[in-house]
C-alpha positions in Angstrom: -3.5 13.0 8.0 -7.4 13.4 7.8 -7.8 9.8 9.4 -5.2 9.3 11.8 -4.5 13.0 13.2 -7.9 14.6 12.8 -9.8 11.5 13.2 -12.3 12.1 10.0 -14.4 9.4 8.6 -13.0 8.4 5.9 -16.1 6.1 5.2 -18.3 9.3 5.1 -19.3 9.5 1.3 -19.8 13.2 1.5 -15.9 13.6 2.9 -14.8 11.6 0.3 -16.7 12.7 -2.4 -15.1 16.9 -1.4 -11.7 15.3 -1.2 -11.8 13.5 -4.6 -13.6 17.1 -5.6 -10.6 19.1 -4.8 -8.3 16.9 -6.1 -9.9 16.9 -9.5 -10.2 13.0 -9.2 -13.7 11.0 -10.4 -15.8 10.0 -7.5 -17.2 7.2 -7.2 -14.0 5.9 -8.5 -14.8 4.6 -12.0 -14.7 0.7 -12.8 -11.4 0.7 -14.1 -10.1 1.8 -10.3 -12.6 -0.5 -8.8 -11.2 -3.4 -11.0 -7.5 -2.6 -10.1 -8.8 -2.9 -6.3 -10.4 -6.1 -7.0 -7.3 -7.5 -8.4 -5.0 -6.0 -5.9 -7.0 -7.6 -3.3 -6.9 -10.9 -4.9 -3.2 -10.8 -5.5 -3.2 -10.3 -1.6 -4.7 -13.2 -0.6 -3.2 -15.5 -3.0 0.3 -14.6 -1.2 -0.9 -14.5 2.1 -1.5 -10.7 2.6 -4.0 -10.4 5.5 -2.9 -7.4 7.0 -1.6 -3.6 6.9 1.4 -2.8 6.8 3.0 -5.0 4.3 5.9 -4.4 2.5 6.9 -6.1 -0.3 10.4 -5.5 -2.3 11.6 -6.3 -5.9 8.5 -9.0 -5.2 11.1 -11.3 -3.4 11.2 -9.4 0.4 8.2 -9.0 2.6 7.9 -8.0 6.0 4.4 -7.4 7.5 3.0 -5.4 10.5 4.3 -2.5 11.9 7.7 -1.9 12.6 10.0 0.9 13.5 12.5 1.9 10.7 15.7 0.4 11.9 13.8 -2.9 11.1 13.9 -2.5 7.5 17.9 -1.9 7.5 18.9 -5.9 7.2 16.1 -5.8 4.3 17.3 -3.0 2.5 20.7 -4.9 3.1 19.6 -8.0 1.7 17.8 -6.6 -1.7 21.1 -3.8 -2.0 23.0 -7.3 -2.0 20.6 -9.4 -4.4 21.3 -6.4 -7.0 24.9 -6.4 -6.7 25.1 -10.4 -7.3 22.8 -10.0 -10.5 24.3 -7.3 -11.9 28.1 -9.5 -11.9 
């Protein structure tokens, strides 16, 4: 909400620093966050991630960019389906 209704920076250290503040999280984010980020973003690349959104279900089903929400119906479809075939 911060970033894209009110615009804030969310690169400001200062903002981010009285978010994590009031949130009672650690800032800067300790090394065991920064090495999940790390990883995350290698993961990403590896499969071809490259941009935001992505969407990725039961680590079969992607779909990427932005898309209204009657999209994702024939995916939800698809994963509902996948479930019912494994579970016979």
């Amino acid at each position: 909400e911060d970033y894209f209704i009110n615009g804030k920076d969310l690169g400001d250290e200062s903002y981010m620093a009285g978010i994590a503040q009031r949130h009672d999280l650690p800032y800067p984010p300790g090394a065991t966050i920064t090495h999940q980020l790390e990883n995350d973003l290698k993961d990403a690349g590896r499969i071809g991630i490259n941009g935001v959104p992505y969407f990725i279900f039961e680590s079969d089903w992607a779909i990427s960019g932005a898309h209204p929400p009657e999209s994702f119906l024939p995916l939800f479809d698809a994963v509902v389906n996948h479930r019912l075939v494994q579970a016979e």
